[in-house]
ROLUM-702069 format. One line per 8 residues: number of its first residue (from 1); for each residue x, y, z of N, C-alpha, C. Coordinates in steps of 0.02 Angstrom, whole numbers, plus 50000, padded with zeros to 5 digits. Atoms other than C-alpha are relative to their C-alpha. Example, Ala and Ser with C-alpha at 12.3 -4.5 7.8 and 13.67 -1.06 7.14 Angstrom:
BEGIN
1> 50045,49941,50000,50615,49775,50390,50045,50060,50000; 49958,49941,49997,50684,49947,50357,49961,50055,50037;
This chain:
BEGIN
1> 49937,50027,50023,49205,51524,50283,50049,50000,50059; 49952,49993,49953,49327,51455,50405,50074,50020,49983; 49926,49984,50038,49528,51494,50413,50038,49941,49964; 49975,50040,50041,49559,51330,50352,50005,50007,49937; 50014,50010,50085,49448,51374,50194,50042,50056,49973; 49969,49928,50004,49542,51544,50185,50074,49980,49985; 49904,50045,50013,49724,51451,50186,49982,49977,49940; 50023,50038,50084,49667,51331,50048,49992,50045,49952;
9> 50010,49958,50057,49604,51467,49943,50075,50044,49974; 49930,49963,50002,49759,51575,49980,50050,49950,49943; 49935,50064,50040,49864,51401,49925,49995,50016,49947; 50021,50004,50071,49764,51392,49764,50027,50061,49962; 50003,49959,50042,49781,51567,49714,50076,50006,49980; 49929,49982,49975,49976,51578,49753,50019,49930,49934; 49983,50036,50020,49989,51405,49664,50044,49955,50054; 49942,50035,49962,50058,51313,49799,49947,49928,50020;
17> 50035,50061,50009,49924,51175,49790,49943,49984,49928; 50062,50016,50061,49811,51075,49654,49960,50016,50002; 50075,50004,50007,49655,51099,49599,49970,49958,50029; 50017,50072,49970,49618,50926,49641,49993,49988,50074; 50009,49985,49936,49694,50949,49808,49952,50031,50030; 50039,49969,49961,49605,51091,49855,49918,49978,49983; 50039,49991,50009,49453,51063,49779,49961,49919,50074; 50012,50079,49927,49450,50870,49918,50008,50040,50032;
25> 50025,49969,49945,49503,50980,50048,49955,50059,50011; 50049,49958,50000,49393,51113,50030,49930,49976,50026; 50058,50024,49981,49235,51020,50016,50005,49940,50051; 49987,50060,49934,49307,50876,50158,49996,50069,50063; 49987,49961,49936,49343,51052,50279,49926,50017,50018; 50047,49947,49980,49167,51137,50269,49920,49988,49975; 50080,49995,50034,48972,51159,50233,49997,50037,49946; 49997,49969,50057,49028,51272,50101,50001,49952,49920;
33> 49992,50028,50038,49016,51222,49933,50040,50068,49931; 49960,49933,50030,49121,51335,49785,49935,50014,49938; 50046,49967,50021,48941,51413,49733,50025,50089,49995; 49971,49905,50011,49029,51604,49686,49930,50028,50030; 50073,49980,50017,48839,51658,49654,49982,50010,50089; 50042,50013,49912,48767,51589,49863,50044,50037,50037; 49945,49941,49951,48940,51675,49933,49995,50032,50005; 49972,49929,49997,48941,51824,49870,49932,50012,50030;
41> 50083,49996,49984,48716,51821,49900,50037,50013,50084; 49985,50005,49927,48798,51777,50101,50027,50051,50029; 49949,49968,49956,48928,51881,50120,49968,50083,49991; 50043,49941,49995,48804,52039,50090,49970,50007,50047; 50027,50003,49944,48719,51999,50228,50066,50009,50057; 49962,50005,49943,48867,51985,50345,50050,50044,49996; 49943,49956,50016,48962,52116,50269,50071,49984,50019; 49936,50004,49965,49135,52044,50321,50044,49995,49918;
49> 49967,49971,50049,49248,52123,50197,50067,49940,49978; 49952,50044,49975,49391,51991,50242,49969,49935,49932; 50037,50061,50059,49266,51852,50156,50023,50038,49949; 50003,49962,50069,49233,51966,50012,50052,49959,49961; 49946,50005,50039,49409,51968,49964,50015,49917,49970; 50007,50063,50022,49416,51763,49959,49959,49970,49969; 50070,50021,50033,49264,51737,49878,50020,50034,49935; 49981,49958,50058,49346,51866,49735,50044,49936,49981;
57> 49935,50043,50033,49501,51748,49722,49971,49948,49963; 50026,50062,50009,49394,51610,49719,49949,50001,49931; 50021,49992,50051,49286,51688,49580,50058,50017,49939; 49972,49986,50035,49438,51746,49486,50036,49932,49956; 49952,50047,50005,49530,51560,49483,49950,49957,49968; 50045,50060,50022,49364,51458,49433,49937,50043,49957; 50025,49969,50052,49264,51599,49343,49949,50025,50055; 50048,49982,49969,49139,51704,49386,49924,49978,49971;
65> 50051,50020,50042,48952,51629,49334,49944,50071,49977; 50022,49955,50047,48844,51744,49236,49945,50030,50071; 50060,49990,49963,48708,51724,49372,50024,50041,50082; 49980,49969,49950,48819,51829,49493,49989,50089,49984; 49990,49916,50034,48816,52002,49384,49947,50020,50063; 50043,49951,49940,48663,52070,49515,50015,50019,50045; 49986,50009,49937,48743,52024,49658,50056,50057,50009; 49952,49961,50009,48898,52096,49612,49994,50077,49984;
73> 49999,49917,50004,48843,52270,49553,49968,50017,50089; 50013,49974,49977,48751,52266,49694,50055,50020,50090; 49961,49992,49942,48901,52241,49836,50063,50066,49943; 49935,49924,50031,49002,52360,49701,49973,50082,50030; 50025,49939,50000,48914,52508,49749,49996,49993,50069; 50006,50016,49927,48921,52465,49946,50068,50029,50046; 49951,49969,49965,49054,52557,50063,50034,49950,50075; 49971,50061,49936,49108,52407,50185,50033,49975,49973;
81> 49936,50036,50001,49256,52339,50082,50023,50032,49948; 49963,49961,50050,49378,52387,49958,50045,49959,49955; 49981,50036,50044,49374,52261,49817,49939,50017,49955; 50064,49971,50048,49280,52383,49718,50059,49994,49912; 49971,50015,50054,49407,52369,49588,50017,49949,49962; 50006,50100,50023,49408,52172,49594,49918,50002,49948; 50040,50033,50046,49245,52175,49546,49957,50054,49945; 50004,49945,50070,49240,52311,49399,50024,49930,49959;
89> 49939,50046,50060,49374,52169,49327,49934,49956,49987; 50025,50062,50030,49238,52036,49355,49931,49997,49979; 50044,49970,50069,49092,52141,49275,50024,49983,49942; 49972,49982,50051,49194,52161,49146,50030,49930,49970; 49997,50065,50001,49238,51993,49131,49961,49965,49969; 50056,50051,50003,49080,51913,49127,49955,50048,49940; 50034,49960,50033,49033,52058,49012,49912,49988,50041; 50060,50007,49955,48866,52079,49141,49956,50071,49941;
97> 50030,49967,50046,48769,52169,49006,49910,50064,50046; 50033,49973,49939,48663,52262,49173,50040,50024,50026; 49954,49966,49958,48805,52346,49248,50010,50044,49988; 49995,49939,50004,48793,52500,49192,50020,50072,50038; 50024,49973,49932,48705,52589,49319,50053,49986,50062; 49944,50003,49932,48819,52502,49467,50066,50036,49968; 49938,49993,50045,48978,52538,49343,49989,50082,49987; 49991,49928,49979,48938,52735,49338,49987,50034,50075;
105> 50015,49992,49954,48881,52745,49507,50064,50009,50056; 49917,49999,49965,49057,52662,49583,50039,50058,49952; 49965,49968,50044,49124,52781,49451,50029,50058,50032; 50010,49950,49985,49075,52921,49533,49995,50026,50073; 50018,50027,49912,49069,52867,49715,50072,50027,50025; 49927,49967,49958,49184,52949,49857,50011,49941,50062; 49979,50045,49970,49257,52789,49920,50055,50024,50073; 49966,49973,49945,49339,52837,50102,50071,49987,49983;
113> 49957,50022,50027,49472,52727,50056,50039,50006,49940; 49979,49992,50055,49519,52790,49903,50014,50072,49988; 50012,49903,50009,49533,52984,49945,50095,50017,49975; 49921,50004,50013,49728,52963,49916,50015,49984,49910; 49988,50016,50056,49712,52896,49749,49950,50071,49945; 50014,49940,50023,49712,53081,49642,49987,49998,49925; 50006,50009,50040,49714,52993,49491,49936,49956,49969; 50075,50001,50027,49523,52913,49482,49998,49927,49990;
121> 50011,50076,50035,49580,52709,49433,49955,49996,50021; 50088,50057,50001,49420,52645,49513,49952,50036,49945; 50025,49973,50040,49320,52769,49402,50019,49997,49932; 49960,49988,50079,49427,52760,49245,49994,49916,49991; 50019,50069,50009,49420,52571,49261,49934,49991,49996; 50065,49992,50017,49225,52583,49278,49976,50023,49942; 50001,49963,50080,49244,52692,49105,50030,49924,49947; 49961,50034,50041,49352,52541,49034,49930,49952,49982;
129> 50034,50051,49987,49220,52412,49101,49948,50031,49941; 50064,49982,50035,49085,52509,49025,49984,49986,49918; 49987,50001,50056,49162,52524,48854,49995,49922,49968; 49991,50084,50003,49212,52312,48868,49904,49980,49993; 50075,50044,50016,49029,52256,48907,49956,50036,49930; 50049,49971,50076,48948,52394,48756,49921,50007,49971; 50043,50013,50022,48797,52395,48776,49954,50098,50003; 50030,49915,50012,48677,52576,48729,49998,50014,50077;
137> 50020,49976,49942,48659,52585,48904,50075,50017,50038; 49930,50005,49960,48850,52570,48938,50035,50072,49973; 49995,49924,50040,48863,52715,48815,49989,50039,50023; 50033,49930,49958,48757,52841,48888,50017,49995,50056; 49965,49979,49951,48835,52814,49037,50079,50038,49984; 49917,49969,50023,49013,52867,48954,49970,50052,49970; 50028,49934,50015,48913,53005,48880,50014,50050,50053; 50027,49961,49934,48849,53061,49043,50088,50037,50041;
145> 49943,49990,49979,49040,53047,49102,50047,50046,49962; 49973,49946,50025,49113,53128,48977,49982,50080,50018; 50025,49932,49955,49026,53284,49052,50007,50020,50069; 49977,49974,49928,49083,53262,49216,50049,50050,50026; 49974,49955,49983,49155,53396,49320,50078,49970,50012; 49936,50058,49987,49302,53259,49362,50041,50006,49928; 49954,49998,50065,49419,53308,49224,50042,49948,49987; 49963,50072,50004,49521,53134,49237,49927,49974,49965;
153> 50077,50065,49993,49349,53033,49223,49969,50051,49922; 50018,49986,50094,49293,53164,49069,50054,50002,49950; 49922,50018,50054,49470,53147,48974,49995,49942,49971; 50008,50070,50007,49433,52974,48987,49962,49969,49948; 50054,50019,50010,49275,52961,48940,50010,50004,49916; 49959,49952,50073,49313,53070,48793,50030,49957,49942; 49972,50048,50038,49432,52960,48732,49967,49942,49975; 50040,50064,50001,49343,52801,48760,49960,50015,49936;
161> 50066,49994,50042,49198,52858,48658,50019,50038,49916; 49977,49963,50060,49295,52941,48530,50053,49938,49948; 49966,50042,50044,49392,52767,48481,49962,49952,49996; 50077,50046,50014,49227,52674,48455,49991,50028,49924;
């Protein structure tokens, strides 16, 4: 993704250009095409955290497709960027009925970037997600959490599973 495509996207998300617009200049600027799914597959390989984040906007503004849930748990659980909370939202979203596993994992994960935050949101949002998609497997992970030594993250849990 060049900085052209990176402006454009920016425009779009901000609202400071069409759909229409962007969607001509977009595909007139680049070899890219707005495949969410092949991006996010790319930008695993090249780890550049920078993409990431545009490739989120860009899934947030035009949807995320179902056939991304793999991809996505699997850069959720990855320590090279910090749009681990973007894409809890777009689990949770797409209700990815497989996200379990990534979704207690980031739960529980000691993000470098996140040692400041004493209150747990990426984990407590991973509890929300879990509850949203519902599936027995999303459960026994809020089980499992509710037992955690993380007294925020078992309060949570607690609750969660107690207003079901």
């Amino acid at each position: 993704m060049n900085d052209e495509q990176k402006k454009l996207i920016m425009k779009l998300s901000l609202g400071n250009i069409s759909e229409d617009d962007f969607l001509e200049d977009f595909s007139s600027n680049i070899e890219y095409d707005l495949d969410v799914s092949r991006l996010l597959t790319s930008v695993v390989t090249s780890k550049d955290a920078n993409e990431l984040e545009y490739i989120m906007l860009l899934g947030f503004y035009f949807g995320f497709p179902n056939d991304c849930g793999f991809i996505l748990c699997e850069i959720l659980i990855q320590d090279w960027h910090k749009q681990h909370e973007n894409i809890v939202s777009a689990l949770q979203r797409i209700k990815f009925s497989d996200a379990a596993d990534a979704l207690y994992v980031a739960a529980t994960s000691d993000f470098q970037y996140l040692h400041y935050d004493d209150t747990y949101s990426l984990g407590v949002k991973c509890e929300y997600a879990l509850r949203s998609i519902g599936t027995e497997e999303c459960k026994e992970k809020l089980i499992v959490l509710s037992k955690s030594s993380n007294e925020i993250l078992a309060k949570n849990a607690l609750k969660i599973l107690s207003s079901h």
